[in-house]
Backbone as JSON Lines, residues from 0, in Angstrom:
{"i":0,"aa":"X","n":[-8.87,-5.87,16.38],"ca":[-9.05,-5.44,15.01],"c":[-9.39,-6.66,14.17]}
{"i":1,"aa":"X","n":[-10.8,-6.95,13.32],"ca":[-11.1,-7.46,12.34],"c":[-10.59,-7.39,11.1]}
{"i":2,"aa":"X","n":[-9.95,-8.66,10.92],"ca":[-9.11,-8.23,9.69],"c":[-10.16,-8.32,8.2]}
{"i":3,"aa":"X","n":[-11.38,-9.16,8.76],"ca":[-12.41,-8.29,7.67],"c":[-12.51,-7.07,7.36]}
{"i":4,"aa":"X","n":[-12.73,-5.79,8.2],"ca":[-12.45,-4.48,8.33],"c":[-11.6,-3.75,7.52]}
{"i":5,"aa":"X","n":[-10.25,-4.75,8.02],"ca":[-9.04,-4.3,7.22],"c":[-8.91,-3.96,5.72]}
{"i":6,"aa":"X","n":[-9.06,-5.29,5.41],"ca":[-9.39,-6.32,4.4],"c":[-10.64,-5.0,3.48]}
{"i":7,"aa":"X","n":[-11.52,-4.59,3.95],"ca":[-12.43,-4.28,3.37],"c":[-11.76,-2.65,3.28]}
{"i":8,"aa":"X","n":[-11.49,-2.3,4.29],"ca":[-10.93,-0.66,4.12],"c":[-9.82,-0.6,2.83]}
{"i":9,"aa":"X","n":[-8.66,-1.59,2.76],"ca":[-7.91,-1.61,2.1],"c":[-8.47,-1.51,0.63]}
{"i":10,"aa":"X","n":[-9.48,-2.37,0.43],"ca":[-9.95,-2.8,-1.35],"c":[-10.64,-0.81,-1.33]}
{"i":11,"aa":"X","n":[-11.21,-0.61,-0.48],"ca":[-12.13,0.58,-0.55],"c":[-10.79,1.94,-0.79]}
{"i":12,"aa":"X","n":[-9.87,1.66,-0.28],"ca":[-8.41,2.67,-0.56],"c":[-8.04,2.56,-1.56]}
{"i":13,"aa":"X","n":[-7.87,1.36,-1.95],"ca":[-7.38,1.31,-3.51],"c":[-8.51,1.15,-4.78]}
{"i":14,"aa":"X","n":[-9.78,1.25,-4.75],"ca":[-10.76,1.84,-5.72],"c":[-10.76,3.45,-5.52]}
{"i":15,"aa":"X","n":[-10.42,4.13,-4.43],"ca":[-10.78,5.48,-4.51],"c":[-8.91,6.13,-5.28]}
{"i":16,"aa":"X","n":[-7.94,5.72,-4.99],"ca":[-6.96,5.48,-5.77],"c":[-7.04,5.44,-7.28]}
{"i":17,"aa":"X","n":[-7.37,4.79,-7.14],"ca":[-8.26,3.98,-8.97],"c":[-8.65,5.48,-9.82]}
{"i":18,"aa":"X","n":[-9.65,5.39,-9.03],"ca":[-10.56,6.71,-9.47],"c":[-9.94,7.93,-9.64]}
{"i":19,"aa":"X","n":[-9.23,8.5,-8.66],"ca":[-8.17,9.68,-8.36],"c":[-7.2,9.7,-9.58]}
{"i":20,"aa":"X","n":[-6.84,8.46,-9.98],"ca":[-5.99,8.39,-10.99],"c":[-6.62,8.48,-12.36]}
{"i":21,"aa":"X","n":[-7.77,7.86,-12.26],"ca":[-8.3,8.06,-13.82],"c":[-8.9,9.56,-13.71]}
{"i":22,"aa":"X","n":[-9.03,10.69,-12.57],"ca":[-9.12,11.71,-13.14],"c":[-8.25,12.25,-13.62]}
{"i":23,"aa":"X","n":[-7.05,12.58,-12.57],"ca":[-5.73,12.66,-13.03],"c":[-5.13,12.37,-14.98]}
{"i":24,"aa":"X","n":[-5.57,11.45,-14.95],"ca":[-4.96,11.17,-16.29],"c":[-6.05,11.51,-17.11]}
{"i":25,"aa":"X","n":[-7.36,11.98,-16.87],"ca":[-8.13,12.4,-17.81],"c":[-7.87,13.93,-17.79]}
{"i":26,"aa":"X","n":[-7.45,14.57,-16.91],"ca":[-6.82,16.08,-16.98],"c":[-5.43,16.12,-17.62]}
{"i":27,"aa":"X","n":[-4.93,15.29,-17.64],"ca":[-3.42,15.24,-18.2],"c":[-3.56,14.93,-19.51]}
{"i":28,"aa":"X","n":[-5.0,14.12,-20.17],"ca":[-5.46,14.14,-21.78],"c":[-5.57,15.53,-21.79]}
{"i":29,"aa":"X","n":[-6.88,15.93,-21.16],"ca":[-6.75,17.23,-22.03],"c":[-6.35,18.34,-22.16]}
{"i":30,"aa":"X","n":[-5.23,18.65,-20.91],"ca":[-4.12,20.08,-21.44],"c":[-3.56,18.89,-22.46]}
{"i":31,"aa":"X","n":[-3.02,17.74,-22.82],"ca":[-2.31,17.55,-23.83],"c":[-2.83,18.06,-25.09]}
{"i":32,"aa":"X","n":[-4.4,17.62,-25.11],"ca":[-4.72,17.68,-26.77],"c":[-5.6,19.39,-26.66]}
{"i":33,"aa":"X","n":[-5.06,19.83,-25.61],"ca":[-5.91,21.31,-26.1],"c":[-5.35,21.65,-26.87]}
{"i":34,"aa":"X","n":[-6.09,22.59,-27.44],"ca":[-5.85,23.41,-28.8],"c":[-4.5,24.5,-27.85]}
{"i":35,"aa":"X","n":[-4.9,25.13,-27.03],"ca":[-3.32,26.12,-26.34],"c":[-2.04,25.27,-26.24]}
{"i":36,"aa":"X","n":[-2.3,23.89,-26.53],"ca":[-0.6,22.76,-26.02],"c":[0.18,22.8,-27.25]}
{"i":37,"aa":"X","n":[-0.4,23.75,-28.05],"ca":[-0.04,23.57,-29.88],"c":[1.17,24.55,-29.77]}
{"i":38,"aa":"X","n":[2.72,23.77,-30.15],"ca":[3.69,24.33,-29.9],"c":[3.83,25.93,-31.05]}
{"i":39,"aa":"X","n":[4.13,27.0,-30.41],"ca":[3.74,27.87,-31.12],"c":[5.42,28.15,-32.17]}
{"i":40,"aa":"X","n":[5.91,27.69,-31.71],"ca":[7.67,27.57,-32.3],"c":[8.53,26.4,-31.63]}
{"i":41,"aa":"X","n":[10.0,26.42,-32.63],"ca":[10.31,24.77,-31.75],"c":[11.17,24.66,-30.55]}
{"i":42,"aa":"X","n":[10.82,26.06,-29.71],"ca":[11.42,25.68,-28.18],"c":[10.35,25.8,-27.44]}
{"i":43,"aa":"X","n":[8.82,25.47,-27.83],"ca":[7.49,25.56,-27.12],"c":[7.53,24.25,-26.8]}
{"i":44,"aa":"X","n":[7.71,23.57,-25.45],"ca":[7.44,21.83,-25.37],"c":[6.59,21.44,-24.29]}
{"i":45,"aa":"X","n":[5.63,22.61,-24.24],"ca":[4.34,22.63,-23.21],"c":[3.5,21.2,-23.67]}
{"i":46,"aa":"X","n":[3.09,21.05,-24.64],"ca":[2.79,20.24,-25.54],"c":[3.38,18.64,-25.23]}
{"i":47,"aa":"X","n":[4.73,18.85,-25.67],"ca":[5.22,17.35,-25.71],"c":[5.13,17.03,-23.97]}
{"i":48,"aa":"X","n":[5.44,17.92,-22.99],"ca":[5.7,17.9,-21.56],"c":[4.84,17.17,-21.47]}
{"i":49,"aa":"X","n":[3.24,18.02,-21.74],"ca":[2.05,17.31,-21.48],"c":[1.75,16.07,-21.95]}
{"i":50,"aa":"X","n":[1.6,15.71,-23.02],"ca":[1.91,14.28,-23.83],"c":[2.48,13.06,-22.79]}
{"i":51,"aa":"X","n":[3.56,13.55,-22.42],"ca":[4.53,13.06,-21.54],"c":[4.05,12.19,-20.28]}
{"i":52,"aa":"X","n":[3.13,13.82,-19.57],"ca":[2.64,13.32,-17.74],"c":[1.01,12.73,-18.46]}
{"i":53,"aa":"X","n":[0.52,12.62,-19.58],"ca":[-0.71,12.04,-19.96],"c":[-0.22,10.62,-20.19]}
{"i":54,"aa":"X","n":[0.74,9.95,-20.67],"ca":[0.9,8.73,-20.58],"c":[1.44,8.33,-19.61]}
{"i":55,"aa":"X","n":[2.4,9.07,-18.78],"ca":[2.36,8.73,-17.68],"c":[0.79,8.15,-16.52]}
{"i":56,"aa":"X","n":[0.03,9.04,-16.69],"ca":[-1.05,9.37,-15.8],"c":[-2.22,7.52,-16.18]}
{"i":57,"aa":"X","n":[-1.48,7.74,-17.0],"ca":[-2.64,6.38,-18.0],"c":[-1.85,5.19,-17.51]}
{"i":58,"aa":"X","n":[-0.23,5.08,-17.38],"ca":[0.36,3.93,-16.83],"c":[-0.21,3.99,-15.79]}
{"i":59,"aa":"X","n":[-0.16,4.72,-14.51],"ca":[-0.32,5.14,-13.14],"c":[-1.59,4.09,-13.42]}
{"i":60,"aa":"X","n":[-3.09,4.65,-14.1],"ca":[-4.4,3.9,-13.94],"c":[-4.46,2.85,-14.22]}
{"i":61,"aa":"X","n":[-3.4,2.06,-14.92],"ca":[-3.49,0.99,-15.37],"c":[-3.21,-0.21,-14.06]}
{"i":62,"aa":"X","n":[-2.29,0.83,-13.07],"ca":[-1.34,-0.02,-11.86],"c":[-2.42,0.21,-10.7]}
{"i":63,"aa":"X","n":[-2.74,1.09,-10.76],"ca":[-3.98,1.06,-9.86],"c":[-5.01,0.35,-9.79]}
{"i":64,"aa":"X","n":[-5.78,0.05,-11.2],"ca":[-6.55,-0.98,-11.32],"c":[-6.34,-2.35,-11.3]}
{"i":65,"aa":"X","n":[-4.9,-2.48,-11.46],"ca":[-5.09,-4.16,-11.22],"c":[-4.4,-4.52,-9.95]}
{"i":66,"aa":"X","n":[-4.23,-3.29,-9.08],"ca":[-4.42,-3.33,-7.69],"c":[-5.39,-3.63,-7.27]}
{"i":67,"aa":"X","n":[-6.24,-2.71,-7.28],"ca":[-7.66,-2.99,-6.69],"c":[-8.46,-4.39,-7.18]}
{"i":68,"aa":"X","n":[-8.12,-4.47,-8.63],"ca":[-8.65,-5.84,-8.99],"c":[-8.25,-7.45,-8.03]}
{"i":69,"aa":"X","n":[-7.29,-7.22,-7.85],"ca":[-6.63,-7.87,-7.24],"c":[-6.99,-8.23,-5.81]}
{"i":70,"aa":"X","n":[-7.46,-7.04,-5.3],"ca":[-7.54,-7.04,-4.19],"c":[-9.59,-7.47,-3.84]}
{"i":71,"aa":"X","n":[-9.84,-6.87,-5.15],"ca":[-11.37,-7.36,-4.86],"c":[-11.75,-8.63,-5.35]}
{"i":72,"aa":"X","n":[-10.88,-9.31,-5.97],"ca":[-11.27,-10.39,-6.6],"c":[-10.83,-11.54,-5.71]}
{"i":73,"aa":"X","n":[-10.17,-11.54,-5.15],"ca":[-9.28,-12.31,-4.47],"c":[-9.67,-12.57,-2.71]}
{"i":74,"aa":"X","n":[-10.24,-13.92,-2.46],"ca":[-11.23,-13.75,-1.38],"c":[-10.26,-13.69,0.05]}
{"i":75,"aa":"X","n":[-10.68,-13.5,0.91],"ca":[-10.23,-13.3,2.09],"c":[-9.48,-14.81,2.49]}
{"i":76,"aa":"X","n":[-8.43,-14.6,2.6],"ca":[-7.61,-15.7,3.06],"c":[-7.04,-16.01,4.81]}
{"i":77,"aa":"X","n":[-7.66,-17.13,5.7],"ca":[-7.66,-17.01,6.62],"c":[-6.72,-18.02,7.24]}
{"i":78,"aa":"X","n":[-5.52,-18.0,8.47],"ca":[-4.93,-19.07,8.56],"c":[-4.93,-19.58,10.05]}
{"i":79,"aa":"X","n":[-4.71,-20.25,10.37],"ca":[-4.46,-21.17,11.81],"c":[-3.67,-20.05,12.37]}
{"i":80,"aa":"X","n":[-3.78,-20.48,13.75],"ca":[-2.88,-20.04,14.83],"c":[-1.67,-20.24,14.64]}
{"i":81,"aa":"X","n":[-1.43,-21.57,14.17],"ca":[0.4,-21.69,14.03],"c":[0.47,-21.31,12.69]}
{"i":82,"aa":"X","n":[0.1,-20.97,12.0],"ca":[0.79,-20.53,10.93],"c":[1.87,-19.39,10.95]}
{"i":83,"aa":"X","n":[2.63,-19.26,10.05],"ca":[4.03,-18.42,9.6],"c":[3.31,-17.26,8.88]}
{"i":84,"aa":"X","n":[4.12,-16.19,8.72],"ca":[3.48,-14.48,8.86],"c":[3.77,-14.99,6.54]}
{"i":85,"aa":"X","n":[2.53,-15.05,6.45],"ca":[3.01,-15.05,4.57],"c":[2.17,-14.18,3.8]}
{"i":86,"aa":"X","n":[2.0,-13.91,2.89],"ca":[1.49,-13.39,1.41],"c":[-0.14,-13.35,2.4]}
{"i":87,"aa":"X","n":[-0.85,-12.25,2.27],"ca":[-2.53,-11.9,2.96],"c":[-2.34,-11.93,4.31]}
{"i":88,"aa":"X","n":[-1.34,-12.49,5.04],"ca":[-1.48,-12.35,6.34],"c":[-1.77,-10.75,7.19]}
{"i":89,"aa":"X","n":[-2.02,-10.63,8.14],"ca":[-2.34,-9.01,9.22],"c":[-1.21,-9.66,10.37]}
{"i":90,"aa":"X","n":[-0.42,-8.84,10.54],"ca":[0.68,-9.18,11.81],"c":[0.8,-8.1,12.64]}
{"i":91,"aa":"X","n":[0.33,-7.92,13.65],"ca":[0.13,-6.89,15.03],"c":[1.16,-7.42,15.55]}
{"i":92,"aa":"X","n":[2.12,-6.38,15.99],"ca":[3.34,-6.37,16.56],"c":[3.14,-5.47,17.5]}
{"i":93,"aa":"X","n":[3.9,-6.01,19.17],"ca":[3.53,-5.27,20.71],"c":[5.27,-4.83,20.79]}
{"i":94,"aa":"X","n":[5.48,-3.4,21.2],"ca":[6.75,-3.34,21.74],"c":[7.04,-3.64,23.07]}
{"i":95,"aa":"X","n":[7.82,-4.11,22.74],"ca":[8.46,-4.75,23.99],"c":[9.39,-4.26,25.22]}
{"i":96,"aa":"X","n":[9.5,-2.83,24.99],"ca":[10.54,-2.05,25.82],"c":[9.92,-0.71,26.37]}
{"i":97,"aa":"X","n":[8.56,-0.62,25.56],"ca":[7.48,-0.02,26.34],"c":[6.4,-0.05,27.32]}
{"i":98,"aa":"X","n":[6.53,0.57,27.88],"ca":[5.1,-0.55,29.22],"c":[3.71,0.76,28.52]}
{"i":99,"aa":"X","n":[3.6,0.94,27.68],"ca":[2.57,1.67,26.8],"c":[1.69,0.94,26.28]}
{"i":100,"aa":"X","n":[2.51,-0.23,25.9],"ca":[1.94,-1.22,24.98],"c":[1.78,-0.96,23.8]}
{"i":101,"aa":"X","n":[2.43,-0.2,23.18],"ca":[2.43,-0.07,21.99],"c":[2.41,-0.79,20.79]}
{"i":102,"aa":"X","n":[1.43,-0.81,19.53],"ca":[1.35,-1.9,18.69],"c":[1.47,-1.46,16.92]}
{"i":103,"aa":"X","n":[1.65,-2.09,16.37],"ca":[1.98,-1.86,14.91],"c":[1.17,-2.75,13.99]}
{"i":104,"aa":"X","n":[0.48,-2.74,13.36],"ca":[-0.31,-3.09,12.71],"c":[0.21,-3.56,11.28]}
{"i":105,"aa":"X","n":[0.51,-4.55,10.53],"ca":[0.98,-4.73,9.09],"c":[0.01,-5.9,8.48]}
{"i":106,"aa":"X","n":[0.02,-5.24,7.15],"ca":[-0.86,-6.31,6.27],"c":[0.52,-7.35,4.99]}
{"i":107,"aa":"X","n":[0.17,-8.36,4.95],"ca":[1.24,-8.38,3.5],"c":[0.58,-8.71,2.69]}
{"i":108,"aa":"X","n":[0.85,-7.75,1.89],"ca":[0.65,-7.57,0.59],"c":[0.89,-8.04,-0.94]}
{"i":109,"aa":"X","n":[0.45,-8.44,-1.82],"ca":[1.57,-8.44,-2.94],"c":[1.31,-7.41,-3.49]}
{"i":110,"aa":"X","n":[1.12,-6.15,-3.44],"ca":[1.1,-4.67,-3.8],"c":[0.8,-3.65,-3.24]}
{"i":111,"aa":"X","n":[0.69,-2.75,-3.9],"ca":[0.35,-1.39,-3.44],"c":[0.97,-1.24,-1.7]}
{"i":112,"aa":"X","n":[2.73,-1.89,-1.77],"ca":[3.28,-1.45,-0.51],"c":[3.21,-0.22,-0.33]}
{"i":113,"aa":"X","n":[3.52,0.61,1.1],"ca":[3.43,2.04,1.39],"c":[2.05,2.33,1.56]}
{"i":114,"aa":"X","n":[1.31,2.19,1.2],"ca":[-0.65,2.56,1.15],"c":[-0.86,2.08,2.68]}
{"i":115,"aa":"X","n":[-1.33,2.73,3.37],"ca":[-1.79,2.91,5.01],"c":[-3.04,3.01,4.96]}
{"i":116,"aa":"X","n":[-3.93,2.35,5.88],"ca":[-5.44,2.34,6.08],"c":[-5.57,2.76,7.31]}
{"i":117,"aa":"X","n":[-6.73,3.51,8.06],"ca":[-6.68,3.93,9.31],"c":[-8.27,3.07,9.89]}
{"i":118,"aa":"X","n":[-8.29,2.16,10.58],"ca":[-9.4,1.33,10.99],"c":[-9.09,1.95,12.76]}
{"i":119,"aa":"X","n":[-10.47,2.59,12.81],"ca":[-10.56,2.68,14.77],"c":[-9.93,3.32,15.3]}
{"i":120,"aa":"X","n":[-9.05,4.25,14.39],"ca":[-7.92,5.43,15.05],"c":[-6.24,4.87,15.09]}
{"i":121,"aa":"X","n":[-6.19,3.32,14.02],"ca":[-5.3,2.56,14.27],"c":[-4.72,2.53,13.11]}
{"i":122,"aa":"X","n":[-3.51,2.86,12.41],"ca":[-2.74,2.84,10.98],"c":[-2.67,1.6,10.54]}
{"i":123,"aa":"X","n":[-2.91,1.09,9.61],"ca":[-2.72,-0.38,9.48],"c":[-1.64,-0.33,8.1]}
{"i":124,"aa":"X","n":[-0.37,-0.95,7.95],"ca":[0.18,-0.31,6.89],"c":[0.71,-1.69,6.08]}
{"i":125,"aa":"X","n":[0.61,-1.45,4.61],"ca":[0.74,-2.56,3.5],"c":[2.19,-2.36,3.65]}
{"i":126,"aa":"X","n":[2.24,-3.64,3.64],"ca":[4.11,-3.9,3.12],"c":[3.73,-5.25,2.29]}
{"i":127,"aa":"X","n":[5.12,-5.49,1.58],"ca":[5.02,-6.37,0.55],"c":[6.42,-7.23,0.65]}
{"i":128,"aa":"X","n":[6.54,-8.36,0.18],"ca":[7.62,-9.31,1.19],"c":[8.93,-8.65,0.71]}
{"i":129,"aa":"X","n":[8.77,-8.02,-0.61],"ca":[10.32,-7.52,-0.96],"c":[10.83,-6.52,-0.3]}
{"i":130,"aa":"X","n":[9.83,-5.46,0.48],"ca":[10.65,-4.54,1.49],"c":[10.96,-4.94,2.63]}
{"i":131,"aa":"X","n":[11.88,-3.7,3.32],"ca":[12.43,-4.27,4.27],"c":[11.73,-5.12,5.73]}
{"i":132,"aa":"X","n":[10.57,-4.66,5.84],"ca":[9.96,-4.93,6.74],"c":[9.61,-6.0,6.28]}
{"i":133,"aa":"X","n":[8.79,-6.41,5.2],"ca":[8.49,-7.09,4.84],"c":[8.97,-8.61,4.67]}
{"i":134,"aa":"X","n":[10.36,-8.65,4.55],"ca":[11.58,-9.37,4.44],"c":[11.96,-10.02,6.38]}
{"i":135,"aa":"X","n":[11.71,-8.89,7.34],"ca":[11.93,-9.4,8.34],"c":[10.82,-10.32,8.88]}
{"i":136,"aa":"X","n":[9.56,-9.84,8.59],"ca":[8.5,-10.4,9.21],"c":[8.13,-11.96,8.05]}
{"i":137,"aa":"X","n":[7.97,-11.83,7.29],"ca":[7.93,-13.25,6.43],"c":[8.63,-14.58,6.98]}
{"i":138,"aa":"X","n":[8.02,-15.2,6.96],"ca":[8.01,-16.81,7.76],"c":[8.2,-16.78,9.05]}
{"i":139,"aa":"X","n":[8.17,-15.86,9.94],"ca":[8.13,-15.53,11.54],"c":[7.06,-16.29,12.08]}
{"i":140,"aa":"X","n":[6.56,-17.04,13.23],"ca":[5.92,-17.16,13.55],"c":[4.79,-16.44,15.1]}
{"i":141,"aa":"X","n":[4.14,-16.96,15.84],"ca":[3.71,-15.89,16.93],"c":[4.7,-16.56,18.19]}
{"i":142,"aa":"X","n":[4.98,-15.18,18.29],"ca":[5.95,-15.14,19.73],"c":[7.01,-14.71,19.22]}
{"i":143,"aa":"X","n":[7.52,-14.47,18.13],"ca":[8.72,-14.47,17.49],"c":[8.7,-12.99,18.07]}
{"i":144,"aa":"X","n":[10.27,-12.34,17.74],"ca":[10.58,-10.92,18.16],"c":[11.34,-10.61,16.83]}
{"i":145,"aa":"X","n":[11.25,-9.5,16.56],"ca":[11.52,-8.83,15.61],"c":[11.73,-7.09,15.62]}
{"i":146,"aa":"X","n":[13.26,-7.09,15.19],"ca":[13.53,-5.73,15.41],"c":[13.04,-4.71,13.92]}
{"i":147,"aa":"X","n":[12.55,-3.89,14.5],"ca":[12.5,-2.62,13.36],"c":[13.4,-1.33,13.62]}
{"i":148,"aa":"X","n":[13.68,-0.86,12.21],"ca":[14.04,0.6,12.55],"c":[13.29,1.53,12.15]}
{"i":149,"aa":"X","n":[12.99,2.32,13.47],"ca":[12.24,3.68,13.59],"c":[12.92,4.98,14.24]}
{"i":150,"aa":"X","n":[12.98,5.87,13.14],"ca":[13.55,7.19,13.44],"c":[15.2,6.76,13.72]}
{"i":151,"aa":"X","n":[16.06,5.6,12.96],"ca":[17.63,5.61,13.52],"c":[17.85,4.96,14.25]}
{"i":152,"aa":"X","n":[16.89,4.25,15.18],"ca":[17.1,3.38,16.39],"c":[16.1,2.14,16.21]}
{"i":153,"aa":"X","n":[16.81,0.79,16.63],"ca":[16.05,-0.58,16.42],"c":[15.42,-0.77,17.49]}
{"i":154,"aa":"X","n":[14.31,-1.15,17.44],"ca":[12.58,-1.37,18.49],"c":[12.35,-2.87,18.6]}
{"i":155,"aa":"X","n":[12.21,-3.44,19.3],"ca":[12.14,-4.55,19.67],"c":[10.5,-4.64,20.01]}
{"i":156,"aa":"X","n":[9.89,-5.94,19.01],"ca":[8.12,-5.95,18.82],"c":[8.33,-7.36,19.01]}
{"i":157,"aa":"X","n":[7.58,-7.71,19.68],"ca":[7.13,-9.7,19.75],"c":[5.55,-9.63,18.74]}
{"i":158,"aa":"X","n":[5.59,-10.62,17.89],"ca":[4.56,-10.58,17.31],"c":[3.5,-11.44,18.15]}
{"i":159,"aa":"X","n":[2.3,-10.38,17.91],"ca":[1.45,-11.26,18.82],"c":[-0.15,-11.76,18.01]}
{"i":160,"aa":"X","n":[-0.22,-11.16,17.29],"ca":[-1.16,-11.88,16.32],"c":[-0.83,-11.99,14.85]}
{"i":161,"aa":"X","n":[-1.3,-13.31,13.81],"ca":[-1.23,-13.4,12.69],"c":[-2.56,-13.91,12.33]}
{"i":162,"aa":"X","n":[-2.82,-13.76,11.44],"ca":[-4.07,-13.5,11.0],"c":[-4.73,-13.66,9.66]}
């Protein structure tokens, strides 16, 4: 996996995000200011409700965009072999108790943790150093092992690329 790819799917997830949200909040303007949101007596709060998820919807676009800004402005950062798992790194993790070979794919992020990209049939998923995962894998280097929990039970992954 090219973490150009990555890298490029990710900025392309979070502009279509972007967008999704500024419709969102442009539908949430206008049930607010329709003429039907006009409280017809004072236990009608269709109106204020709406008001409500319209500034909401407008924070939402605001966090979205300087996600994506962020992410497009900000050039591809590439590191050595020995380097430690930090801030832009891609860390592919192999389990180790499977003869499947099973692998996990993580980007770090400084945002938009939780947001998953699918490159080649392969999940590639944002974490950010303050979650938990995020917290284990930070300053690790390759070869290192690192347990996760999945579904209640801890998985044992040797990291095998950083990137």
């Amino acid at each position: 996996m090219v973490k150009q790819d990555v890298y490029t799917a990710i900025t392309e997830a979070l502009l279509r995000r972007y967008e999704t949200a500024k419709w969102a909040a442009k539908q949430a303007h206008e049930a607010a200011t329709n003429e039907e949101s006009v409280a017809e007596n004072k236990y009608d709060t269709f109106g204020l409700e709406a008001s409500y998820l319209a500034h909401g919807q407008s924070q939402r676009v605001l966090e979205c965009e300087k996600d994506w800004l962020l992410f497009s402005k900000t050039p591809l950062v590439t590191f050595s072999k020995d380097s430690a798992v930090e801030l832009w790194s891609m860390v592919i993790l192999t389990e180790l108790e499977s003869s499947s070979d099973m692998k996990k794919y993580f980007f770090i992020s400084p945002c938009a943790g939780g947001l998953s990209v699918e490159i080649k049939g392969e999940a590639v998923y944002l974490v950010t150093a303050s979650t938990p995962v995020g917290k284990i894998l930070m300053g690790k280097t390759l070869g290192d092992e690192v347990d996760l929990s999945q579904n209640g039970r801890q998985i044992a992954y040797e990291i095998t690329t950083i990137a």
